[in-house]
C-alpha positions in Angstrom: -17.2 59.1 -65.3 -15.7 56.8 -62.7 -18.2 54.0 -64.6 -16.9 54.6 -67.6 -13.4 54.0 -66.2 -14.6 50.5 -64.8 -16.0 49.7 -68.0 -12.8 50.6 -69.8 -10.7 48.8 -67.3 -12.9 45.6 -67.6 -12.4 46.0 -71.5 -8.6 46.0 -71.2 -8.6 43.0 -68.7 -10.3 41.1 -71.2 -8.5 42.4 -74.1 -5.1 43.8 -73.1 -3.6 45.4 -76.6 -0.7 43.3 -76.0 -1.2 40.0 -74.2 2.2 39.3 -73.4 5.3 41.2 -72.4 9.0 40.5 -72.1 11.5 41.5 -69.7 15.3 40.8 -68.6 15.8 40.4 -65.6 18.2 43.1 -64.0 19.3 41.5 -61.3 19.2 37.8 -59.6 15.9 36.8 -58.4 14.6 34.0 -56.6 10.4 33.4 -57.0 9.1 33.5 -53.8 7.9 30.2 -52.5 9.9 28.3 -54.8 13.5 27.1 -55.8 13.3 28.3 -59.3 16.5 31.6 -59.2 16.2 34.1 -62.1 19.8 35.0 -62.9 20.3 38.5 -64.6 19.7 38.7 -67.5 17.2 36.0 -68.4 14.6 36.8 -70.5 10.7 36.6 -68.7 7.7 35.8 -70.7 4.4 37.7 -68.8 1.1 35.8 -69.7 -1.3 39.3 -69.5 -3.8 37.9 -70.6 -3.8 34.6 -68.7 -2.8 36.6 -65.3 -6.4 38.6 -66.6 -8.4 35.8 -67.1 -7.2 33.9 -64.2 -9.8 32.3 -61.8 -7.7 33.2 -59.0 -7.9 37.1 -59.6 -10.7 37.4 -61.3 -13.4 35.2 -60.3 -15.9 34.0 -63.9 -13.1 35.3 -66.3 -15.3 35.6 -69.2 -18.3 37.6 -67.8 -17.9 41.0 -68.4 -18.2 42.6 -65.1 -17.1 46.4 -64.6 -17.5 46.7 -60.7 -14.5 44.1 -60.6 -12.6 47.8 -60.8 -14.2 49.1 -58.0 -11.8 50.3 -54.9 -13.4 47.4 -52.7 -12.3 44.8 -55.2 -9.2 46.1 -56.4 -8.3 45.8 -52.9 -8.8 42.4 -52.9 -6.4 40.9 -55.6 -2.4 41.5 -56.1 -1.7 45.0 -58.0 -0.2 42.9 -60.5 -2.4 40.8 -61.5 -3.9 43.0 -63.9 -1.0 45.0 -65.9 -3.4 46.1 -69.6 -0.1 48.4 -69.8 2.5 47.1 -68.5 4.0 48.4 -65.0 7.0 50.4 -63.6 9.5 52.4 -65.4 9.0 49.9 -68.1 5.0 50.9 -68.6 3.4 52.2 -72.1 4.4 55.8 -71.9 0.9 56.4 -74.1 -1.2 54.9 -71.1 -2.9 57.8 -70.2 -3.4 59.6 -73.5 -5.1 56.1 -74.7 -7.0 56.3 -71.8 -7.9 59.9 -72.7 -8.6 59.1 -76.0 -10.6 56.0 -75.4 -13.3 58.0 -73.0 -13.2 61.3 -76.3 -14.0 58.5 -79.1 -16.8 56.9 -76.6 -18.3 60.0 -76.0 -18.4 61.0 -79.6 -19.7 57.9 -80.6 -22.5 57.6 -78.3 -23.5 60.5 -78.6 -23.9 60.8 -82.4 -25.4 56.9 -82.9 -26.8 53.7 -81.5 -24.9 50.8 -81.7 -26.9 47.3 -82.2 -25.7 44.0 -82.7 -26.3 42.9 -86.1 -26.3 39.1 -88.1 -22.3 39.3 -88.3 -21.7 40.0 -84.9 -19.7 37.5 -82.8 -21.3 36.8 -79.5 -18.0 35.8 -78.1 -14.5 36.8 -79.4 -11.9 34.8 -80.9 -8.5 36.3 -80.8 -6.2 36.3 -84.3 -3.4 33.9 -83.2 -0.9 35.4 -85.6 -1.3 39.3 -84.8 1.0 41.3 -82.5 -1.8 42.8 -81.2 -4.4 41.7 -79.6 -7.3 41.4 -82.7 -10.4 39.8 -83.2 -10.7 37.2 -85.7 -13.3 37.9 -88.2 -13.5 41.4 -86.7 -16.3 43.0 -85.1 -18.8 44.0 -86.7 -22.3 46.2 -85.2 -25.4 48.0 -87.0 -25.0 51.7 -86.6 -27.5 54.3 -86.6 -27.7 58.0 -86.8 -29.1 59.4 -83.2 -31.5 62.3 -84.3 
């Protein structure tokens, strides 16, 4: 189970359902190392998803790498460089019944068929510009099969 957690973290890194977030600031805030002052009530843009695909963080972005969510490397990178939910008392309140959810539906899944790629299946994703959520253009389409 605690692979299947890595492999569902590595997922959301590189496909946060939302992959940006807004926030007002509650209170004036200067960046650290810089001159730039926040003053309450401006409104922030997060970049999720370019925070999770940053070199910096997350060294070859687009390789799909589980054991980055192992407790040795987790130690290694700011805790919020990688926010698939959001953080603090602003976070999704669904978090851990997604989570939940997402580790059932696997289960079932794999249980009851093999998935294979098939000749419509994307070998690298392309993100709908226009969608709310994060979406894959052309969706994503596998060959199922019964497991017997």
């Amino acid at each position: 189970m605690s692979y299947l957690d890595k492999v569902i973290q590595e997922t959301l890194r590189k496909y946060p359902p939302l992959p940006n977030h807004f926030r007002r600031c509650t209170v004036p805030y200067t960046i650290p190392g810089t001159k730039v002052r926040l003053e309450k009530g401006t409104r922030v843009f997060i970049p999720i998803l370019g925070l999770q695909m940053d070199p910096a963080y997350f060294p070859h972005p687009h390789k799909f790498d589980p054991e980055r969510f192992s407790e040795e490397n987790k130690a290694t990178r700011p805790r919020f460089a990688y926010l698939p939910f959001g953080e603090g008392p602003r976070n999704c309140i669904g978090m851990r019944f997604g989570q939940l959810q997402t580790k059932l539906g696997l289960a079932v899944l794999l249980h009851s068929y093999r998935f294979t790629p098939c000749d419509q299946t994307l070998r690298q994703v392309r993100f709908e510009p226009k969608a709310v959520f994060t979406a894959s253009r052309g969706g994503n389409w596998l060959r199922l099969a019964a497991r017997h």
